[in-house]
C-alpha positions, 0 to 999 in steps of 0.5 A: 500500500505504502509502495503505492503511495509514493509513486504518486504526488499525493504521497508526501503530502500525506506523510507530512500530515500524518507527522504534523498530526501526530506532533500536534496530538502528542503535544496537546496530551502532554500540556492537558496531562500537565494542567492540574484539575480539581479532583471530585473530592476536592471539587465537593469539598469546595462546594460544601465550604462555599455553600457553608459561605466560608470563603477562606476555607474554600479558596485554601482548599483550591489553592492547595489543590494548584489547579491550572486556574490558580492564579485566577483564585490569586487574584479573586482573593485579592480582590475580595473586597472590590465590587463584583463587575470589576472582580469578575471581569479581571477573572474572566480575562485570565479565564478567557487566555486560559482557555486559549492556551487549552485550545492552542493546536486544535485548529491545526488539528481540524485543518488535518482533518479536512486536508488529509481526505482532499488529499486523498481524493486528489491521490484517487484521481491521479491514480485513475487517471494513470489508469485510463492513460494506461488503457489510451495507450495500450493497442491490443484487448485490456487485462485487469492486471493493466489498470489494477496498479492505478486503482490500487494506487488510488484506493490506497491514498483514500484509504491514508487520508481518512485513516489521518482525518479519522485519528485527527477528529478523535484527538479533537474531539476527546481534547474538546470534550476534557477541555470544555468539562475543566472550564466548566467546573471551574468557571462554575467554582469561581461564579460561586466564590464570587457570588459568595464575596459579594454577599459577604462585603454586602453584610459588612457593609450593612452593619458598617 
């Protein structure tokens, strides 16, 4: 299969993505396996402390924990005090590059997987097309075996390109779906400690 590839142009480029997309899935997996999560007991933990409104306790416990959002939990510390549109929307922006740095290469990704299968279907026309070319210039009565390289050439890069494209949107897709569940949660942990913050400096105020 692979012999047959080479002999046609759509052999290299194939290669190419075949290496991109695995330096790419290999890169991602090591930066997500390096971003630490809440675990479940520490996220019901959390949400047991803030739903007893002690907010100290519940940031100690995050900060301890180290998760990837840590520097948000820094800042919405230090920002207790201060009204909760301005809180929020200095942790948002630290969310917002957090979730762009989850989400880096993952558009390359994509861009294999829609590549890798026009590649392939280019690698299936060159190959019929070497075929017909074969029957053109062949005078006496045509043998299967005369046009059966061209074809097996053309199935073969089809068959590459959506084997790439197939492991491409499974990377995405599993990168997507783990993404999506850390910001979530945490996202969801901050909204709460924020909203907590707020009815705690609303009480002092009130007795101020």
């Amino acid at each position: 299969m692979f012999n047959d590839i080479w002999q046609i142009a759509t052999g290299i480029p194939l290669l190419l993505c075949s290496i991109v997309a695995l330096s790419l899935i290999t890169e991602r997996v090591i930066f997500l396996l390096r971003q630490k999560d809440l675990t479940q007991d520490d996220y019901e933990t959390t949400l047991k402390y803030i739903a007893a409104t002690e907010t100290d306790t519940a940031i100690n416990v995050l900060i301890n924990a180290k998760p990837f959002y840590e520097q948000a939990l820094a800042l919405m510390e230090k920002e207790k005090e201060s009204p909760k549109a301005l809180r929020d929307e200095q942790v948002s922006t630290l969310m917002v590059m957090f979730n762009g740095r989850l989400r880096q290469r993952l558009n390359g990704l994509a861009t294999i997987a829609s590549l890798a299968p026009m590649l392939g279907l280019l690698g299936t026309i060159i190959g019929l097309m070497r075929a017909f070319q074969k029957i053109g210039e062949h005078a006496g009565p045509v043998e299967p075996s005369l046009v059966a390289n061209g074809l097996w050439q053309a199935l073969s890069t089809t068959a590459a390109g959506i084997i790439i494209a197939a492991f491409c949107i499974l990377a995405h897709s599993i990168f997507s779906s783990k993404i999506k569940k850390m910001m979530t949660r945490s996202q969801f942990i901050l909204n709460r400690l924020s909203q907590l913050m707020q009815k705690q400096n609303q009480h002092t105020d009130s007795k101020d």
